[in-house]
C-alpha positions as CSV (number, residue, x, y, z in Angstrom):
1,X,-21.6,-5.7,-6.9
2,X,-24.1,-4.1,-9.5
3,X,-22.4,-5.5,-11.9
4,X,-22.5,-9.1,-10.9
5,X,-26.0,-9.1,-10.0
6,X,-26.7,-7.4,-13.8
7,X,-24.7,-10.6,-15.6
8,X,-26.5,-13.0,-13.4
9,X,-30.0,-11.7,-14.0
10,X,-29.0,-11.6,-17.3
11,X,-27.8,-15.4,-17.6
12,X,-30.9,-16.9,-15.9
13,X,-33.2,-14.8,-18.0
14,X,-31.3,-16.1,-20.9
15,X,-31.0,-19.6,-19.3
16,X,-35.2,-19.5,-18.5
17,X,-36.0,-18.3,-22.1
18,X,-34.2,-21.4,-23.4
19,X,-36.5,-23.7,-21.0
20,X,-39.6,-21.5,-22.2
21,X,-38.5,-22.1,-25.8
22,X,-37.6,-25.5,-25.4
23,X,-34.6,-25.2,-26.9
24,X,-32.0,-28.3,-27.0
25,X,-29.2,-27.3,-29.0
26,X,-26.1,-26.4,-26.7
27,X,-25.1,-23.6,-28.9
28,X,-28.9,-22.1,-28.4
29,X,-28.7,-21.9,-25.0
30,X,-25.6,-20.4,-24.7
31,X,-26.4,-17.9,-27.1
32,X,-29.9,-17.4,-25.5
33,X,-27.8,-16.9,-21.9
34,X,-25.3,-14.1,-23.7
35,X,-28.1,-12.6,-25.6
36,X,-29.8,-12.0,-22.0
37,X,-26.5,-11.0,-20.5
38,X,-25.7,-8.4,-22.9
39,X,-29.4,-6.8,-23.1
40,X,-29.4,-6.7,-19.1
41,X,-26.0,-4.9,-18.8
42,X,-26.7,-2.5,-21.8
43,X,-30.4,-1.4,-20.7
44,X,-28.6,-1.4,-16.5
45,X,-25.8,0.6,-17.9
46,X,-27.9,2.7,-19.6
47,X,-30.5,3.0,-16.7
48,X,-28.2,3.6,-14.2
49,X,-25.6,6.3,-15.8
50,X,-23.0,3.6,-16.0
51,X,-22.0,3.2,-12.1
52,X,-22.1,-0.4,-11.2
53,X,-20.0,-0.4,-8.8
54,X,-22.0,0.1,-6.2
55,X,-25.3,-0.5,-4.9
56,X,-27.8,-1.3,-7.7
57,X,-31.4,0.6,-7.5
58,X,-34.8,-1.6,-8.1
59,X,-35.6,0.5,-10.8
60,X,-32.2,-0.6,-12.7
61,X,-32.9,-4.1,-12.4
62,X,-36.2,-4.1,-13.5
63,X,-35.3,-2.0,-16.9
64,X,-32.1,-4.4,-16.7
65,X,-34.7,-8.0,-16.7
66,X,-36.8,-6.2,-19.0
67,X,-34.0,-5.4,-21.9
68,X,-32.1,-8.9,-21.7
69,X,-35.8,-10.1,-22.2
70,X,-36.2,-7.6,-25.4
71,X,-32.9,-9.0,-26.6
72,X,-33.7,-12.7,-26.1
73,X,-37.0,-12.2,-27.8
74,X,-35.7,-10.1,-31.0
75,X,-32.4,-12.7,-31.2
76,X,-35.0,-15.5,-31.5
77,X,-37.2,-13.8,-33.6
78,X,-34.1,-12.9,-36.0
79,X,-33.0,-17.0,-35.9
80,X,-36.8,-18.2,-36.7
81,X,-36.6,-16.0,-39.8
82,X,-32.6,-16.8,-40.6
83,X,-33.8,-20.9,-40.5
84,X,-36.2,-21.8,-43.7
């Protein structure tokens, strides 16, 4: 269940940093929503000594919400730099 809950946090952080960015493109978004996904279950993963299958702890989520936002932040960062 930890799991799930780590992918969807992930994927509406991802999804909300695409709103805050205003951010039309298609491809964007979907990279925005894996970027998120990928930096919540990496930092949850890390945070919680890899068990997922069971219950997930408050502190987990909040370490999980605060690396896919790291992630999102440093992908964007990365493109506005990549783009001339």
């Amino acid at each position: 269940m930890g799991l799930i809950i780590l992918i969807v946090t992930g994927a509406l952080l991802g999804w909300l940093a695409t709103i805050a960015l205003q951010i039309e493109d298609g491809r964007g978004i979907l990279r925005n929503v894996v970027a998120g996904v990928v930096g919540s279950l990496g930092v949850g993963m890390a945070t919680s000594g890899g068990v997922f299958l069971g219950a997930i702890r408050a502190s987990t989520l909040m370490w999980a919400m605060l690396g896919a936002i790291v992630l999102i932040a440093l992908y964007n960062v990365l493109r506005a730099r990549a783009l001339p």
